[in-house]
Legacy VTK file of the C-alpha trace (Angstrom):
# vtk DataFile Version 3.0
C-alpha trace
ASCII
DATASET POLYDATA
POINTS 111 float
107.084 117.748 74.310
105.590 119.427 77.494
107.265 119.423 80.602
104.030 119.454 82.536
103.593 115.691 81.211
106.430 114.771 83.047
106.140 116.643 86.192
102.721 114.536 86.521
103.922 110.925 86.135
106.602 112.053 88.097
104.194 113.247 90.708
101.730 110.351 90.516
105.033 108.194 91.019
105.976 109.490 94.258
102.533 109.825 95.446
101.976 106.016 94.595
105.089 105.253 96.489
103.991 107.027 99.575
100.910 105.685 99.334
102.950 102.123 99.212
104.699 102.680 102.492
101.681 104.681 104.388
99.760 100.889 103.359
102.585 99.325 104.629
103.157 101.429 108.070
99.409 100.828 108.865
99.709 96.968 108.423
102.274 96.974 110.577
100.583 98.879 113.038
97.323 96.694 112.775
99.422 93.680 113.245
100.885 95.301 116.521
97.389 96.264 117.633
96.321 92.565 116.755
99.506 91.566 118.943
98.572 93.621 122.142
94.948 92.415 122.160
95.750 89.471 122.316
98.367 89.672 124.755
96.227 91.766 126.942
93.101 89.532 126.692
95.637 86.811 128.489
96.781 88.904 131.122
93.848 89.838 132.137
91.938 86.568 131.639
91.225 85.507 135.127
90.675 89.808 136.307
86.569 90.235 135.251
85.610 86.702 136.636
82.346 87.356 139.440
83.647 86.808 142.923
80.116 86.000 143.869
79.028 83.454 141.863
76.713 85.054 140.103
76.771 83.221 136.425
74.958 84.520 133.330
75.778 87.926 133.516
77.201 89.703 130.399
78.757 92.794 131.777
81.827 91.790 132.899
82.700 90.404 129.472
81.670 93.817 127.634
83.427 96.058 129.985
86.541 93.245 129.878
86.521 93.632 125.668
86.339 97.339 126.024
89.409 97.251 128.186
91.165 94.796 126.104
90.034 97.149 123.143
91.402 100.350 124.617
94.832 98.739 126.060
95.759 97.526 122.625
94.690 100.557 120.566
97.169 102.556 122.985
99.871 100.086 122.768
99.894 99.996 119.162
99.892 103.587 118.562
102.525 104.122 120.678
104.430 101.319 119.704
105.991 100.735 122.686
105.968 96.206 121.904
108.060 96.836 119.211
106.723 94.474 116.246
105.465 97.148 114.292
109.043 98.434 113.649
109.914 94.731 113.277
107.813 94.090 110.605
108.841 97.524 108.885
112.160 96.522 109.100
111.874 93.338 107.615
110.055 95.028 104.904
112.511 97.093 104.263
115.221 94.311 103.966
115.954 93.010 100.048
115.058 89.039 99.400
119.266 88.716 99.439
119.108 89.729 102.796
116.608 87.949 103.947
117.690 85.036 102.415
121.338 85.554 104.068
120.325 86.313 107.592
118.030 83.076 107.371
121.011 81.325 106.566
122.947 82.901 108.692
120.835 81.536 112.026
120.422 78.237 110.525
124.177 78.163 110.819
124.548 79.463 114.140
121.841 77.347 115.656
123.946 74.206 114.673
127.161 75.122 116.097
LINES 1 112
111 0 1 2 3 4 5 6 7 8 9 10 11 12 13 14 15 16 17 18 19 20 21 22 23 24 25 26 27 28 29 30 31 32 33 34 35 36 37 38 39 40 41 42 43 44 45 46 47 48 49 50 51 52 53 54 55 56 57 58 59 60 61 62 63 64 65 66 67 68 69 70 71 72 73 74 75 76 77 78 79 80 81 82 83 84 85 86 87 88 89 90 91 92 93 94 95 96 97 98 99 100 101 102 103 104 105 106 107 108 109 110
């Protein structure tokens, strides 16, 4: 038996792993971007509306995406919301423990 034959699978086993939690870490990430865009779209809802009346005009829409765009991108990579590392987290928890800390709050909630 060669040794190199091992030394691959175990190689292609840690690089599928990584590859498992880089997947995962960027999912996360999306789903905080996804968070923040939407969260930013809200609070700045009523900040692009025409003081003048003017109706029809695209512009403030685009350059009120854009914003919306660049806010959340920024948020997200920074993770400064926090729901990236929640969803890591809860990745990282076994079904047991999920199971027990839904329990858990079910119980507390009714005392």
């Amino acid at each position: 038996m060669n040794i190199e034959s091992y030394i691959h699978v175990a190689r292609s086993q840690v690089g599928d792993e990584r590859s498992s939690e880089l997947k995962k870490e960027q999912a996360a990430t999306d789903f905080e971007e996804l968070f923040a865009k939407h969260l930013v779209k809200e609070m700045t809802k009523g900040s692009f509306e025409m003081t003048d009346g003017v109706s029809g005009m695209g512009g403030n829409s685009l350059y009120r995406e854009f914003i919306t765009d660049a806010l959340s991108s920024e948020l997200a990579a920074q993770r400064k919301l926090g729901m990236a590392d929640l969803v890591m987290e809860y990745w990282g928890q076994t079904t047991e423990e999920v199971i027990n800390q839904k329990s858990t709050e079910k119980n507390g909630s009714t005392t």
